[in-house]
GUTI-758527 format. One record per atom (N, C-alpha, C, CB): residue in one letter; y, x, z. Coordinates in steps of 0.2 Angstrom, whole numbers, plus 5000, padded with zeros to 4 digits. Glycine has a CB too. Layout:
N
AYXZ/...
END
This chain:
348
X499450045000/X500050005000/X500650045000/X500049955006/X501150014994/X501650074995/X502250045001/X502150094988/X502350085005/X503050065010/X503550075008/X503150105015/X503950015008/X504749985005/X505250035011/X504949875006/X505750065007/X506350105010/X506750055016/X506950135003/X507150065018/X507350035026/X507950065023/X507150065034/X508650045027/X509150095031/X509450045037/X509850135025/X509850085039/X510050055047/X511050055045/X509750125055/X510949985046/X511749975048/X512250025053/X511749905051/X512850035050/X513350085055/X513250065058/X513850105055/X513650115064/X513750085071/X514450045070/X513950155078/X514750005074/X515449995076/X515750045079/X515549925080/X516550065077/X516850105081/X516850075088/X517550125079/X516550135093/X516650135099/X517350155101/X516150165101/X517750145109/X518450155107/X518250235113/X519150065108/X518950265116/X518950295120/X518850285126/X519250315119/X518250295130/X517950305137/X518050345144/X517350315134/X517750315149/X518050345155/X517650385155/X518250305162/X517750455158/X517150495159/X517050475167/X517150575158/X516150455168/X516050455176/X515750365174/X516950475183/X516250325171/X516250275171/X515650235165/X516850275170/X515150185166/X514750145162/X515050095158/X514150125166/X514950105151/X514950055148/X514350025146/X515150065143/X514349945144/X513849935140/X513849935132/X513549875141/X513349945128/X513349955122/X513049905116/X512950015121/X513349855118/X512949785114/X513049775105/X513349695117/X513549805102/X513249805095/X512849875091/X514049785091/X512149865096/X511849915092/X511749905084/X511149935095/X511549935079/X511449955073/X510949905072/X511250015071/X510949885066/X510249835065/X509949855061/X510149765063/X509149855059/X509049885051/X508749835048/X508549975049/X508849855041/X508749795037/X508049765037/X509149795030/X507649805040/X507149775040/X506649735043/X506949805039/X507149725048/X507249685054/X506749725059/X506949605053/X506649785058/X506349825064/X506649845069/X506149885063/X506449855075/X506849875080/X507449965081/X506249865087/X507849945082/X508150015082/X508350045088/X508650025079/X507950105088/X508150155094/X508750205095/X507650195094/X509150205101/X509750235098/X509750285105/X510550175095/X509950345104/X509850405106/X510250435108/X509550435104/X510350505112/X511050535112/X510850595109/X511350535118/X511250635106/X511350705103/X511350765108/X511950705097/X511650725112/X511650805119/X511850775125/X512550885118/X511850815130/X511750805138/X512450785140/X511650885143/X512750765136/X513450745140/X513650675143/X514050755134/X513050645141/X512950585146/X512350545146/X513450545144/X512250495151/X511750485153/X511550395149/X511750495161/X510750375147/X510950325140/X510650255146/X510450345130/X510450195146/X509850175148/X509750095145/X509750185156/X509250095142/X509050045139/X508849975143/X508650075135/X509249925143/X509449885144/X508949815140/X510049885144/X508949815133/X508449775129/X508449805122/X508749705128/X508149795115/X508249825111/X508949805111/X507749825105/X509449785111/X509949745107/X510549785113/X509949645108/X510349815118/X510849825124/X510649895128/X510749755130/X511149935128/X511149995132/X511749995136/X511050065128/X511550065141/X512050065145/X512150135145/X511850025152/X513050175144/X513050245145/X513550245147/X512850285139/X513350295150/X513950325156/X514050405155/X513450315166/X514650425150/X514850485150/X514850545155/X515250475148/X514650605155/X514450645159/X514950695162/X513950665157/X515450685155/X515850755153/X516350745148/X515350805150/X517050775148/X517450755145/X517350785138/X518150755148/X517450745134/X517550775126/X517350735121/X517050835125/X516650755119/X516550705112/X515650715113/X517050745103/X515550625113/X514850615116/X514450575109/X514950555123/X514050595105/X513550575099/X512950555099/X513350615095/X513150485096/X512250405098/X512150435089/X512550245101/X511550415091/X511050425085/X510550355084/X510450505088/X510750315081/X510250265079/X509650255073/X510550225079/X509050265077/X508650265073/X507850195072/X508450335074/X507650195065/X506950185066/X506350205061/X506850115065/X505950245066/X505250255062/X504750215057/X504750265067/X504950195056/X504750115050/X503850115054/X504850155037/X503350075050/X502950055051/X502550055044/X503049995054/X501750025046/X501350025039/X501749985032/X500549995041/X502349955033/X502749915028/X503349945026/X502949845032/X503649995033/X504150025028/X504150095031/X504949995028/X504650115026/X504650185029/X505250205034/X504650225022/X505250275036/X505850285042/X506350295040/X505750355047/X506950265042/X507350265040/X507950335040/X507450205043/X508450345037/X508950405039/X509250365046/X509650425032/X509350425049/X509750395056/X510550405054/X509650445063/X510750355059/X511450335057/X511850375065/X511650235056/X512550385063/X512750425071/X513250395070/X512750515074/X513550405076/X514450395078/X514650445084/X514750325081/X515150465085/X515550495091/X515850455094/X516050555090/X516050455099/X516850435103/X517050485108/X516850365109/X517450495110/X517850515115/X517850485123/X518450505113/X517650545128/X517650515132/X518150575137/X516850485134/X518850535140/X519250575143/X519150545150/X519950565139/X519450605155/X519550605163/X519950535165/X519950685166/X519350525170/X520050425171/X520250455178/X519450305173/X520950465177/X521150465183/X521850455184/X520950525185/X522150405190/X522750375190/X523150405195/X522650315192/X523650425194/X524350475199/X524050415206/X525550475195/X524150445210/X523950395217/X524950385219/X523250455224/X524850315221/X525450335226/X525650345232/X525750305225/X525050345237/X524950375243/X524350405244/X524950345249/X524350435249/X523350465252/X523150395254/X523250535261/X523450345258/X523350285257/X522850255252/X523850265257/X523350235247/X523150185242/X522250205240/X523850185234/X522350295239/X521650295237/X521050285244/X521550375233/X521150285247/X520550285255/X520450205255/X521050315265/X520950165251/X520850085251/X520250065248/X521250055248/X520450105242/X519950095235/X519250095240/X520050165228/X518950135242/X518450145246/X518250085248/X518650175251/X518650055253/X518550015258/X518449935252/X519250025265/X518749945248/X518649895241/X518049885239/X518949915235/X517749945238/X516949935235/X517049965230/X516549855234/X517650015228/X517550075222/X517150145224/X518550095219/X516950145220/X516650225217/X517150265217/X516250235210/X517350295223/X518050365222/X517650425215/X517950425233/X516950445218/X516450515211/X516550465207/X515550545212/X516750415205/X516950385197/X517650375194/X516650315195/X517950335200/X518650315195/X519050295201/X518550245187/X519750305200/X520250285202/X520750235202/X520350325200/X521050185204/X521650155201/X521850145207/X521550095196/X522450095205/X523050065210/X522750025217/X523450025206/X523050025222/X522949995226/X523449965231/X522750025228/X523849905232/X524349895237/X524249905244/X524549835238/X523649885244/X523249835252/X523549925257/X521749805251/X523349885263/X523349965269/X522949935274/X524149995272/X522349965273/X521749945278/X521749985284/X521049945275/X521449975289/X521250015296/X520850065292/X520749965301/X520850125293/X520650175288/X520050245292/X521450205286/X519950265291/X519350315293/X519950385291/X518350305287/X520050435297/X520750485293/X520150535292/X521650505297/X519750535288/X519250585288/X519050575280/X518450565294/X519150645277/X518750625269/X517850625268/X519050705263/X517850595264/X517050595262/X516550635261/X517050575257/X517050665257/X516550735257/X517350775252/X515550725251/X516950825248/X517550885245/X517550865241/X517650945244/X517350845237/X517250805231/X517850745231/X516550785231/X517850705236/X518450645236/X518850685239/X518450565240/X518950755243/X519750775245/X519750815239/X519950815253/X519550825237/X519750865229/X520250825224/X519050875223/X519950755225/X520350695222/X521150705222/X520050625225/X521150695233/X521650685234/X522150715232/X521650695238/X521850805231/X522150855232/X522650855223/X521550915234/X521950835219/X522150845214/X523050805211/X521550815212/X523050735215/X523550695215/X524150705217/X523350645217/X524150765220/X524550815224/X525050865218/X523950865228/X524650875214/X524750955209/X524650915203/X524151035210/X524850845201/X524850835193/X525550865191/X524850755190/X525950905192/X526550925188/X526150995185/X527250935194/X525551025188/X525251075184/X524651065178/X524951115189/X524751005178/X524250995173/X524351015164/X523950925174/X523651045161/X523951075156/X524151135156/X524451045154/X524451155161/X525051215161/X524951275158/X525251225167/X525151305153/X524951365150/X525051425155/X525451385142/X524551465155/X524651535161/X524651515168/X525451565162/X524251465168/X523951435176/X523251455178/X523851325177/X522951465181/X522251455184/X522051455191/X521751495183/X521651415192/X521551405199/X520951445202/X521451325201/X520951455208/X520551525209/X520351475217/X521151625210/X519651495215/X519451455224/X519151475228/X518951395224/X519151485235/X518751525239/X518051485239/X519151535246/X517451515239/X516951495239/X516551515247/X516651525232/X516251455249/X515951415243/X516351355242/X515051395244/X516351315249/X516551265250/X517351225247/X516451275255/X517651275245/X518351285240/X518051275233/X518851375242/X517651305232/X517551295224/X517251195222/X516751365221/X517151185227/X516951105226/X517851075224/X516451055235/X518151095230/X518951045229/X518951085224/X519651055236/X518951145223/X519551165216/X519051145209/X519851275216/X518451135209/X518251085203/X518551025202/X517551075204/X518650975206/X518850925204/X519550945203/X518550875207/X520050975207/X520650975203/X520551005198/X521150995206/X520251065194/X520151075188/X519951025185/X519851135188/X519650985187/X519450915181/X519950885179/X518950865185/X520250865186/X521050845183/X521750865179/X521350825188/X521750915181/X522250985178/X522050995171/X522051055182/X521551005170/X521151055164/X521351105163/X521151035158/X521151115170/X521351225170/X520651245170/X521951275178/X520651305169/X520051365171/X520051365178/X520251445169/X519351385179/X519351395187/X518751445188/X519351325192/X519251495193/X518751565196/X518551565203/X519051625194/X518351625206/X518151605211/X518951685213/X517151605213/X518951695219/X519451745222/X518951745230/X520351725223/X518351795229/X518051795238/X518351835241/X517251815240/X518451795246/X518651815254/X518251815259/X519251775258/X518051855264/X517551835271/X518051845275/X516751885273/X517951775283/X518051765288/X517951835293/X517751715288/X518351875295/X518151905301/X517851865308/X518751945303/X517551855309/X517351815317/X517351865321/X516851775319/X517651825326/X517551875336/X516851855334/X517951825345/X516551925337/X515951935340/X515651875346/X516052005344/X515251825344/X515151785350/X515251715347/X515551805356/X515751695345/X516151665344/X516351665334/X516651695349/X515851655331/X516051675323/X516651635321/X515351645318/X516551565324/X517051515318/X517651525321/X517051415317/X517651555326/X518451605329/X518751665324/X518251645337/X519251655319/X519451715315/X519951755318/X519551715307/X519651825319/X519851845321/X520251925315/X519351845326/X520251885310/X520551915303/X520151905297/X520751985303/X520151935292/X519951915285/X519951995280/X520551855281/X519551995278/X519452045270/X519252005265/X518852095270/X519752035260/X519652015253/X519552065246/X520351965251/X519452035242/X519352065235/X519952115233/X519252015229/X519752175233/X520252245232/X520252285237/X521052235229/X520052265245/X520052325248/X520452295255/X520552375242/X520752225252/X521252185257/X520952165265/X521352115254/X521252205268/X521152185278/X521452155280/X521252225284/X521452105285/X521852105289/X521752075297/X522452065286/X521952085301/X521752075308/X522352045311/X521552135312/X522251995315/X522551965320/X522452005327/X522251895321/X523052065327/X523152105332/X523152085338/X523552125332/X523552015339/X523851985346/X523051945348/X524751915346/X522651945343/X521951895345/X521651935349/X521551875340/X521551985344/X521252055346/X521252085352/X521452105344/X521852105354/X522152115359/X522052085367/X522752105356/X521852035363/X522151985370/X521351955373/X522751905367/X520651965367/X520151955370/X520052035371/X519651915365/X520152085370/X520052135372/X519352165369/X520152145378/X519552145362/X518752175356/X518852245354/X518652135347/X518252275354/X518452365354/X518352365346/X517752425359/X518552435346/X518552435340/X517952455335/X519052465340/X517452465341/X516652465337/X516352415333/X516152465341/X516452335338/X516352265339/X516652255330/X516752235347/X517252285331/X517552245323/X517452285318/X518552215322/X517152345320/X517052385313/X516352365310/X517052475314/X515852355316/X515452305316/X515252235309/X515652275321/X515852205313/X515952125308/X516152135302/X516452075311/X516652185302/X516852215297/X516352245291/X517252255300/X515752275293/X515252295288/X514952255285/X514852335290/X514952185290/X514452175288/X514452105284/X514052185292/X515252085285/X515652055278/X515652095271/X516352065280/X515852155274/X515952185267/X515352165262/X516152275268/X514652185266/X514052195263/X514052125258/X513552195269/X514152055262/X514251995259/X514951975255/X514151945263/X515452015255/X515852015250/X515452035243/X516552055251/X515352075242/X515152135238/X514552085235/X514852215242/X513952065240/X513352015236/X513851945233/X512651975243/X514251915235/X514551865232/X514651885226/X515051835234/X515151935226/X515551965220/X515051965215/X515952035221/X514452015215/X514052025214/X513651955210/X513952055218/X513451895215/X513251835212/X513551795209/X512951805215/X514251775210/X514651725206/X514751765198/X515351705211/X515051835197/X515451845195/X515151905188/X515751865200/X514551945193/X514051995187/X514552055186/X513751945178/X514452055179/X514852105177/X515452075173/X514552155172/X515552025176/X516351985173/X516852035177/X516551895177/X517352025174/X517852065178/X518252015180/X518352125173/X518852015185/X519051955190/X519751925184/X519251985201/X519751875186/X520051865180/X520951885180/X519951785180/X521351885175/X521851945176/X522351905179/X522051995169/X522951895185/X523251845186/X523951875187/X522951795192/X524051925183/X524851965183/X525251925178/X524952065181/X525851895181/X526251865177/X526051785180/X526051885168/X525551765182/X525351685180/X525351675185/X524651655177/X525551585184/X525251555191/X524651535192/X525551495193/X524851535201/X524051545205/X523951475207/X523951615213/X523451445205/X523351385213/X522651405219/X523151275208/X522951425223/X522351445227/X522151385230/X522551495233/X521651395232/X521251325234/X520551335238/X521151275228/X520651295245/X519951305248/X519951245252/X519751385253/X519451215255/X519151155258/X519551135264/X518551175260/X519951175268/X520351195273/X520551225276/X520451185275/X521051225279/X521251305282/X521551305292/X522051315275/X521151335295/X520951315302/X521551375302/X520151325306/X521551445305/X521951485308/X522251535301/X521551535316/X522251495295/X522551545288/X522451625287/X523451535289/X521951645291/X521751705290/X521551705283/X521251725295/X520951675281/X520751695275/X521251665267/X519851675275/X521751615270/X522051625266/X522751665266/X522151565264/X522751705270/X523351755271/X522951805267/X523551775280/X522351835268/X521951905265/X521751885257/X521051915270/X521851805254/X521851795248/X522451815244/X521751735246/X522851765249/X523851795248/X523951865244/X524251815256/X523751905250/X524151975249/X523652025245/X524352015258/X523051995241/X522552035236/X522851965231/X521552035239/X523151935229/X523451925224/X524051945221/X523451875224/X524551925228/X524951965227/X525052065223/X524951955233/X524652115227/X524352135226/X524052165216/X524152095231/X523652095215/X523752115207/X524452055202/X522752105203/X524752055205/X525452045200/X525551975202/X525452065189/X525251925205/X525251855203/X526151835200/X524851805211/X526151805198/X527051755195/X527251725201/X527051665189/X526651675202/X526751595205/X526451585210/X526551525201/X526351575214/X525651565220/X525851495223/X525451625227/X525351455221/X525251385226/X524551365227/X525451315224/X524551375236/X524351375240/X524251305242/X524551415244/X523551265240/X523351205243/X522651175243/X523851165240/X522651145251/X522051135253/X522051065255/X521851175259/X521651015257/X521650945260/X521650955267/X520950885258/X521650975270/X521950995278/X522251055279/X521450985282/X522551045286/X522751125288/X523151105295/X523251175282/X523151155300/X523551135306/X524451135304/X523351185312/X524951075305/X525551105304/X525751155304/X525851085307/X525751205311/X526051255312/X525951315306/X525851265318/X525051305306/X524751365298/X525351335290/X523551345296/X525451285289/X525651265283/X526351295284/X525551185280/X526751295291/X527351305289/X527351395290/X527851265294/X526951405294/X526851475291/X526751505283/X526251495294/X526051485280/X526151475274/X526751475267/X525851445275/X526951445272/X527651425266/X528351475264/X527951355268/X528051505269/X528451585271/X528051645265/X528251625281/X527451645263/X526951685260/X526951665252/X526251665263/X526851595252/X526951565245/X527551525242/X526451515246/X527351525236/X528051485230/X528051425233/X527851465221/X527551385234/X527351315235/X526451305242/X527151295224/X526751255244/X526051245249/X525851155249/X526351255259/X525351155248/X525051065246/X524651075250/X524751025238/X524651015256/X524250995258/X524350925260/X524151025260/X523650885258/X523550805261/X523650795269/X522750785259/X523250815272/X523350805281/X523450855286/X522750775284/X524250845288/X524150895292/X524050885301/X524750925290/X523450885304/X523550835311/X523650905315/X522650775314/X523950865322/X524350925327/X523550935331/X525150875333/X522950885330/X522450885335/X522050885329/X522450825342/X522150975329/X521850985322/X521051025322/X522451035317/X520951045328/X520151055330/X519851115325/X519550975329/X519451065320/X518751115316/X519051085309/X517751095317/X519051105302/X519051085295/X518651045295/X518951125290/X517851045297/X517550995298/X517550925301/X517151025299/X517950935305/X518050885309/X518350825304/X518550915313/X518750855300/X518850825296/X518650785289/X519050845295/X518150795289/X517550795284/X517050755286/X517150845284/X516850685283/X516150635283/X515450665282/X516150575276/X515650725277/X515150765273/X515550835274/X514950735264/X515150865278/X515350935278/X514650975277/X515650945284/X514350985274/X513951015272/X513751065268/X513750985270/X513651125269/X513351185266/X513351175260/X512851215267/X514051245258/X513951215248/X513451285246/X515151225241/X512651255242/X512451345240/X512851365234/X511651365238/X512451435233/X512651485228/X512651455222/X512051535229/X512051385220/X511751365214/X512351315214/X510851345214/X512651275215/X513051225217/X513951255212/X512951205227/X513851335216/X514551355214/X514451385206/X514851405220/X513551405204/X513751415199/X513851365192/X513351455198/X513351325195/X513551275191/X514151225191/X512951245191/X514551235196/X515151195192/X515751255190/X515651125198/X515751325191/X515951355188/X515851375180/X515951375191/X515151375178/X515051345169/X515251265171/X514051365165/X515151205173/X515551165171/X516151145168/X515551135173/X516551185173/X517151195173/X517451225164/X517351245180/X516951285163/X517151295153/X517251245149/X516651335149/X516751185149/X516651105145/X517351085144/X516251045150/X517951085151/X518451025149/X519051075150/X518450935156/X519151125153/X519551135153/X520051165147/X519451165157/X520751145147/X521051135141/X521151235138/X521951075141/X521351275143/X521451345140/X520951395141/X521951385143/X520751445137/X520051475140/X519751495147/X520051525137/X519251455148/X519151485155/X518851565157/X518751435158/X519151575164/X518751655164/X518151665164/X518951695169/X517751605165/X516851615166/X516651605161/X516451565170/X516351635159/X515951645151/X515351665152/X516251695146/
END
């Protein structure tokens, strides 16, 4: 028996989509052979799921340009058809907020903060604690849209737990984003106590009057000191390889970490940017004690931050989800970060 040729009706233009966000797909392709058609995606950029032959459901993964494939293998009556494709666009949905407010609402609304964004009036009884780093990234982000775009920007994150916030404001921004490691000095005993900071190039620094005043010898911090260094050097080593750190003389900096308790390790990022030429430096985290930001703001061009509480305790404290970011977490949103960002990024 000979099998009669097929083909499959175009797609309809699909229009421009929210990335994060699910559409349904109801005018699939028909073919003329009244066989069923299967319709597929060309790459990872988003996720598909089939609802009926007539109905799917896809939720873009990633900003850019996402490709359905519809097809049918024909049967003992016809034969397989050419497949037909379409693109759309799918761009970052994300709305200037007009308070830290309006977005903590959305929450309490029954919205998906890890998807999308919009307006809010209402002002509910509120939880003053973010979700996780991921929604204070949000916050943060809504903070610094006057940088978005910006030619000669990149945002540099202290890892680990800084590279989550400065992913999503890089999602928003569409800047590059690298990592700048710093390690915590801790009092002996007493780790989450910093008792100063080393950073990348060589950068010390110690809280004399702390020092001083627990009366730590100078064995004790040459100690802590080694054996930071040892885990500066494995970071550098693991995030970074034989990349060289990305070059920031002339440009603005947006530093950015998860938050900032006694500003040591953002003081030791400071003065190792400083250090290699930075332009611009802004310094911004979703928490930080008053007194540290107005310090800060002596150091830096610019300081952002979302909450500053006087009964300011732990960073975590501050946090729903405070949870250990690993090694594998920061490499993979730093190749994510190459996908959307609008100028070349330094990870490659």
């Amino acid at each position: 028996m000979v099998q009669a040729a097929q083909t499959i009706k175009p797609f309809k233009a699909i229009p421009v989509q929210k990335n994060g966000v699910s559409f349904d797909l109801t005018n699939v392709p028909t073919a003329r052979s009244g066989l069923p058609v299967s319709v597929t995606l060309l790459f990872t950029n988003a996720s598909i799921v089939t609802n009926s032959a007539v109905s799917y459901t896809i939720t873009p993964s990633a900003v850019g340009s996402v490709t359905l494939s519809a097809s049918q293998s024909g049967d003992a009556n016809y034969k397989a058809a050419a497949p037909v494709k379409i693109s759309f666009k799918a761009k970052y949905y994300f709305c200037l907020l007009k308070s830290w407010e309006s977005l903590r609402d959305l929450r309490y609304e029954g919205w998906d903060t890890n998807q999308s964004v919009g307006w809010s009036e209402r002002r509910l009884p509120m939880n003053p604690r973010f979700k996780n780093r991921s929604e204070a990234g949000m916050f943060l982000a809504s903070r610094l849209m006057a940088y978005q775009r910006c030619e000669e920007t990149v945002i540099l994150a202290l890892p680990r737990g800084g590279v989550v916030i400065g992913f999503e404001v890089a999602k928003v921004l569409l800047l590059p984003m690298d990592v700048l490691v710093v390690r915590k000095l801790g009092v002996p005993g007493h780790e989450e106590l910093a008792m100063g900071a080393i950073a990348t190039g060589g950068i010390r620094l110690l809280n004399e009057p702390l020092v001083h005043a627990l009366a730590l010898s100078p064995e004790s911090i040459l100690q802590v000191e080694q054996r930071e260094e040892k885990e500066l050097a494995r970071r550098e080593r693991e995030y970074r390889g034989d990349r060289p750190a990305c070059d920031v003389e002339g440009k603005t900096v947006i530093l950015i970490d998860d938050g900032i308790a006694t500003g040591s390790t953002i003081q030791a990022a400071i003065m190792s940017l400083r250090k290699r030429g930075v332009g611009r430096l802004v310094v911004a985290a979703p928490v930080a004690p008053p007194s540290v930001v107005e310090t800060l703001r002596k150091d830096a061009e610019e300081v952002v931050c979302i909450m500053t509480p006087v009964n300011f305790r732990a960073v975590g404290a501050w946090y729903d989800d405070f949870s250990q970011t690993s090694d594998e977490e920061v490499h993979r949103l730093l190749h994510l970060n190459t996908h959307f960002c609008t100028y070349p990024s330094p990870v490659t």
